[in-house]
MMTF fields as JSON, N, C-alpha, C and O atoms, coordinates in Angstrom:
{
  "mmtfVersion": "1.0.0",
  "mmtfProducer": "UNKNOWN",
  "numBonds": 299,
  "numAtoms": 300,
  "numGroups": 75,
  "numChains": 1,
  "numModels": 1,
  "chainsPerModel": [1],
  "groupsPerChain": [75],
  "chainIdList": ["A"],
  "bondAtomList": [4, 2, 8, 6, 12, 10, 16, 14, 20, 18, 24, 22, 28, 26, 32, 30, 36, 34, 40, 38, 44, 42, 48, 46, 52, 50, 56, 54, 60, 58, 64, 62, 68, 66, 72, 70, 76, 74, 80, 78, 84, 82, 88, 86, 92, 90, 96, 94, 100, 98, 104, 102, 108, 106, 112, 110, 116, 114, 120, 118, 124, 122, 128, 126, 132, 130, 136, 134, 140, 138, 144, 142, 148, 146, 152, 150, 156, 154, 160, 158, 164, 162, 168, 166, 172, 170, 176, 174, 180, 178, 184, 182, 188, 186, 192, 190, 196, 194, 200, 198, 204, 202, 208, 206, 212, 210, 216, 214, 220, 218, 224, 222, 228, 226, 232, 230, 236, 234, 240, 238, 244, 242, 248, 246, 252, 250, 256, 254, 260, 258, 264, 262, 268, 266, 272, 270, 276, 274, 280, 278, 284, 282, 288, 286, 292, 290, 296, 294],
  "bondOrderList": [1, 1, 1, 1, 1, 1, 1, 1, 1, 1, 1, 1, 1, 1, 1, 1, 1, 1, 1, 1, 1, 1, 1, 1, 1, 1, 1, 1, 1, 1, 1, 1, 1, 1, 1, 1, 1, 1, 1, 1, 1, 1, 1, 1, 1, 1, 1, 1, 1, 1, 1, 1, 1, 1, 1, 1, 1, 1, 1, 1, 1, 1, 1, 1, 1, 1, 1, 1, 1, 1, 1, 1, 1, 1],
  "groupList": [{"groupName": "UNK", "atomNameList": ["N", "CA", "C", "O"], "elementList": ["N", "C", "C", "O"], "formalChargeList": [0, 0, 0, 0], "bondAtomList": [1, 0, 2, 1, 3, 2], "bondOrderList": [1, 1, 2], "singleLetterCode": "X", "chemCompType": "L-PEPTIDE LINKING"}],
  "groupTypeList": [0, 0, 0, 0, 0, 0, 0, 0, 0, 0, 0, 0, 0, 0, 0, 0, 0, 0, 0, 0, 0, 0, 0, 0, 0, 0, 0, 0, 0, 0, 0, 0, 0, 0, 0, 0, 0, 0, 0, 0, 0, 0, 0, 0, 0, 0, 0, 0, 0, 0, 0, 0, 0, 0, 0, 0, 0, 0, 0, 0, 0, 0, 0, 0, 0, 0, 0, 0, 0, 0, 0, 0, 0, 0, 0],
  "groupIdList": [1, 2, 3, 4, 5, 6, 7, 8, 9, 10, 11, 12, 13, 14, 15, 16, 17, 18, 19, 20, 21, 22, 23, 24, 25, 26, 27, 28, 29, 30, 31, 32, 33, 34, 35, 36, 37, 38, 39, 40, 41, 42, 43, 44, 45, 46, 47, 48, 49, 50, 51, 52, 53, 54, 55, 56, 57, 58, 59, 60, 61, 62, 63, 64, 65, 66, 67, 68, 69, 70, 71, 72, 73, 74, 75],
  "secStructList": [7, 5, 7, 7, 3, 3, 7, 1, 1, 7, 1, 7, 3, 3, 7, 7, 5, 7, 1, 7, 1, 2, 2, 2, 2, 2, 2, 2, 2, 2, 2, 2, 2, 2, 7, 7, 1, 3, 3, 7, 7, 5, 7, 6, 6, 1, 7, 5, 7, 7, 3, 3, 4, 4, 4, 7, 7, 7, 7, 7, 7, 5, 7, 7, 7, 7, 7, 7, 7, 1, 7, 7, 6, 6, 7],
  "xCoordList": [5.114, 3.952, 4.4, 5.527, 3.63, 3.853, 3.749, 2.812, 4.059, 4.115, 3.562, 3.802, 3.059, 2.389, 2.885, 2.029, 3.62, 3.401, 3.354, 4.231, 2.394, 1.839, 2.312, 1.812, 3.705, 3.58, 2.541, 1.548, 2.774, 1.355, 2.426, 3.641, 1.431, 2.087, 2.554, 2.859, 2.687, 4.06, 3.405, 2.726, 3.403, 2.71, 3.409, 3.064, 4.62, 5.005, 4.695, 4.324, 5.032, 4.408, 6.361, 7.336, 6.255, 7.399, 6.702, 5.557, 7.104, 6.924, 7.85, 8.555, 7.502, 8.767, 7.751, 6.537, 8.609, 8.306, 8.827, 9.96, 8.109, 8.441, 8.005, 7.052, 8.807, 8.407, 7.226, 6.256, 7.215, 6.367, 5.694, 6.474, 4.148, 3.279, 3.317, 3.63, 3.024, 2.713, 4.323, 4.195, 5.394, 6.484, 6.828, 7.575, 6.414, 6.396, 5.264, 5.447, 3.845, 3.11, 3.842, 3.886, 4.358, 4.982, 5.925, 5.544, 6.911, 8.147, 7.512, 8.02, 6.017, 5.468, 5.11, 5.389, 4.302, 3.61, 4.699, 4.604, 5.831, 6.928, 7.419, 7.496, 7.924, 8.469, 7.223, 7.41, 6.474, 5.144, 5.09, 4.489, 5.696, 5.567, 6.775, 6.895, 7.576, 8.908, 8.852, 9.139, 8.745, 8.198, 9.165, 9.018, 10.105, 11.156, 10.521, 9.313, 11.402, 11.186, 11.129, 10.579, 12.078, 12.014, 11.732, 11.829, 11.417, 11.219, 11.796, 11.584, 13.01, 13.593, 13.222, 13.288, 12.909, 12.722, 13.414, 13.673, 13.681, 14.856, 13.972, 13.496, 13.826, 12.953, 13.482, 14.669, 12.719, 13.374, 14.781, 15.645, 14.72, 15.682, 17.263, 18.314, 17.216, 18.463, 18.405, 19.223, 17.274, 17.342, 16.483, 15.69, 16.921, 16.826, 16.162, 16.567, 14.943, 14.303, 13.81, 12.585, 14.214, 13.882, 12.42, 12.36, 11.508, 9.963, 9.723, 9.833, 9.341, 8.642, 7.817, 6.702, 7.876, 6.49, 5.512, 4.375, 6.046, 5.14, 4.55, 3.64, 5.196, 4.462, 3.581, 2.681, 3.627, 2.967, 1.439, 0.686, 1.298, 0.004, -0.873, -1.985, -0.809, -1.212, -0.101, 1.119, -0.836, 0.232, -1.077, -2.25, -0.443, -1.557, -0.304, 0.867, -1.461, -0.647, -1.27, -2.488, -0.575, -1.01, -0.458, 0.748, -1.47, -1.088, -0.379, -0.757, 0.771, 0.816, -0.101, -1.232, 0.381, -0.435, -0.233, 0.304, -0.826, 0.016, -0.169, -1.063, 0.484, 0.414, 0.375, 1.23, -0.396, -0.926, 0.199, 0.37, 0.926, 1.582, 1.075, 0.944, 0.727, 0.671, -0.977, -1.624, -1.584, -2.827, -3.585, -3.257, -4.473, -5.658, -6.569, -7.036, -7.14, -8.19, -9.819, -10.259, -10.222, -11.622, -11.563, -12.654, -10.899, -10.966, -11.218, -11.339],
  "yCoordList": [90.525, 90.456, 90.004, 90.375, 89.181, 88.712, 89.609, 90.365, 89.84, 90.59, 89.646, 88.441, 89.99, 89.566, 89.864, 90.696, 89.913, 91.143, 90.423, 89.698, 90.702, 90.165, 91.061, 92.166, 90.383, 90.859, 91.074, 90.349, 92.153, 91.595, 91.082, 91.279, 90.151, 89.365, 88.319, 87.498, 88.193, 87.241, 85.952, 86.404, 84.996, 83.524, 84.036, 83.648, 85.154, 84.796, 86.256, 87.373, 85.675, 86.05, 86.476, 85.724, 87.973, 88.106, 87.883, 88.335, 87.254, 87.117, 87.051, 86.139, 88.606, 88.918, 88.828, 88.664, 88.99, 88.813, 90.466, 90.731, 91.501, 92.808, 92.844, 92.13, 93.862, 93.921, 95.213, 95.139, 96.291, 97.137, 97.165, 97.126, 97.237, 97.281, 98.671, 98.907, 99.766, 100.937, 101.362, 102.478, 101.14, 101.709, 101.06, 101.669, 100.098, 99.14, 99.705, 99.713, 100.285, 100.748, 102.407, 102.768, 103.185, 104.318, 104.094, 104.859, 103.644, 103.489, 103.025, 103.323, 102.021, 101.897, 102.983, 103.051, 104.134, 105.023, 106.432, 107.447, 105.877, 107.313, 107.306, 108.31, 105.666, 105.431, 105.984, 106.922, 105.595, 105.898, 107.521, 108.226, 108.019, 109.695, 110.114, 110.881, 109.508, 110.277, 109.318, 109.961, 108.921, 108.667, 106.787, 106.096, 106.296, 105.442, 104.448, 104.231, 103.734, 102.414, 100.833, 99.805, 101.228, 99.837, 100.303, 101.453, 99.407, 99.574, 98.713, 97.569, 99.18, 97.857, 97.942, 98.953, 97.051, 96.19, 94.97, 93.855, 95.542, 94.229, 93.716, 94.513, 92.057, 91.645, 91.345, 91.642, 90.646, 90.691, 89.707, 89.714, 88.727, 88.058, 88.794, 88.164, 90.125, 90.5, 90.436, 90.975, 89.665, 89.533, 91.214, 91.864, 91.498, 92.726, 92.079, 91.052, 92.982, 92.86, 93.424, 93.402, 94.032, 95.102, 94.831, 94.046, 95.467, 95.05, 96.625, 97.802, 95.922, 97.36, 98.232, 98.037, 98.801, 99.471, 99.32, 98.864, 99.728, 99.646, 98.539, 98.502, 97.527, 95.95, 95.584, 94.825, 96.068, 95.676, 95.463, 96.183, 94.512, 93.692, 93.572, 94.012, 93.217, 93.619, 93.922, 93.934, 94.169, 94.0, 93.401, 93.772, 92.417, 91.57, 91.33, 91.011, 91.72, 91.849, 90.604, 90.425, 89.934, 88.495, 88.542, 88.425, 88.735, 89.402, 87.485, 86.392, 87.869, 86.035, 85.659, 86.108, 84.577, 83.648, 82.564, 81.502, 82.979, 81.732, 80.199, 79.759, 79.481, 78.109, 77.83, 78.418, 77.05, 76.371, 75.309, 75.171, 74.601, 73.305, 72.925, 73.64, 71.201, 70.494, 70.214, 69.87, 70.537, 69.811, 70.928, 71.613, 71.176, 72.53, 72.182, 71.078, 72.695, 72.507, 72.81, 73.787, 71.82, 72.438, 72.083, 72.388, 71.672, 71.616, 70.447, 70.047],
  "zCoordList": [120.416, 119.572, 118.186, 117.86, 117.213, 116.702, 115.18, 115.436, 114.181, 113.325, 111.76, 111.836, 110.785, 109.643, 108.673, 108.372, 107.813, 106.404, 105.004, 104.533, 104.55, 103.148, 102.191, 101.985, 101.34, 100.25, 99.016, 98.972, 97.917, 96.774, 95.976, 95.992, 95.05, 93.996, 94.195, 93.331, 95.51, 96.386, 97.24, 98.162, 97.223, 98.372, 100.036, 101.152, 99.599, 100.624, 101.532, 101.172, 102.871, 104.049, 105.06, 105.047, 105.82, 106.369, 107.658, 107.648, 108.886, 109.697, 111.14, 111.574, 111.775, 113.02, 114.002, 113.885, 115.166, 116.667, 116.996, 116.595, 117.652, 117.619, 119.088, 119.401, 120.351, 121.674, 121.402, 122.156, 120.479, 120.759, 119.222, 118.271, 118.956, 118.057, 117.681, 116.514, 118.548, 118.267, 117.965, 117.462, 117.995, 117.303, 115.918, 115.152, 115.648, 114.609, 113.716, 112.499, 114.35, 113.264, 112.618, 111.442, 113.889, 114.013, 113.245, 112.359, 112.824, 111.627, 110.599, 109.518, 110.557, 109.329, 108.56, 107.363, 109.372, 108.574, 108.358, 107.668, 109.391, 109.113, 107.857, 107.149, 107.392, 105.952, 104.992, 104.218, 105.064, 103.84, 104.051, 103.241, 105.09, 104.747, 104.04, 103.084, 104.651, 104.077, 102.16, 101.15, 102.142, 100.57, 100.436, 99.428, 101.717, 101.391, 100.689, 100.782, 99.879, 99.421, 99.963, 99.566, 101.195, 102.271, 103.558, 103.986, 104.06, 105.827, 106.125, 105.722, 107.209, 107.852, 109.203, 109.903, 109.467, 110.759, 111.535, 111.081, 113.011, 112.857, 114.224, 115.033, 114.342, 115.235, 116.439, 116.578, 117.691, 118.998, 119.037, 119.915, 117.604, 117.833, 117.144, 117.252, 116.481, 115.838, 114.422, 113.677, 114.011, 112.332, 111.786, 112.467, 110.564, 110.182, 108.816, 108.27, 108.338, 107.347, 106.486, 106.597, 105.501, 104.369, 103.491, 102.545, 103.89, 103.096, 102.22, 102.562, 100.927, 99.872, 100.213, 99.728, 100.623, 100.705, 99.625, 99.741, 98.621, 97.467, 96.937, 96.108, 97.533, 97.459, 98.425, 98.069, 99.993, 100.986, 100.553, 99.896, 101.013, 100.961, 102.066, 101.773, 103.028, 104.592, 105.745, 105.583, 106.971, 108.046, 108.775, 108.812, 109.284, 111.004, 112.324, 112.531, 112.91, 114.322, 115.071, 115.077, 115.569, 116.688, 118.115, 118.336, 119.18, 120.45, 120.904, 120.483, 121.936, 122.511, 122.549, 122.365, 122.855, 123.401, 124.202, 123.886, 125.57, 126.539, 126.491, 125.768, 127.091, 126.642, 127.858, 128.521, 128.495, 129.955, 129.521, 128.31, 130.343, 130.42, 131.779, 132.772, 131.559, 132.814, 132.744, 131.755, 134.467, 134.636, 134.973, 135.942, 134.353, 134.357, 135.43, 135.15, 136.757, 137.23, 136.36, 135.755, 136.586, 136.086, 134.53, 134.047, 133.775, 132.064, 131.847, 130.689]
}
């Protein structure tokens, strides 16, 4: 699943590939309890990513999306 995160202040946009949403929201809201300053997240490919909390701007989640290749009946 595809992952979103909007910094504030910032144009820019972090964007991971994560196998589970609900553990990804689950370490989101664990950091915002325990009071931390970063959340790291490391995505399906091995890259690891430190985001502010205190800057976060959104989170969007983007389910796949399959890609038909070839010849569609009926389209």
């Amino acid at each position: 699943m595809r992952v979103r995160i909007g910094i504030a202040d910032t144009a820019r946009e972090v964007e991971l590939d994560v196998d589970d949403a609900d553990e990804f929201i689950g370490a989101l809201e664990a950091a915002y309890a325990n009071g931390d300053a970063l959340l790291w997240v490391e995505d399906t490919g091995g890259h690891r990513v430190g985001v502010p909390l205190a800057r976060l701007g959104f989170v969007e989640f983007e389910p796949e999306q399959k890609v038909s290749v070839g010849f569609v009946p009926g389209a």
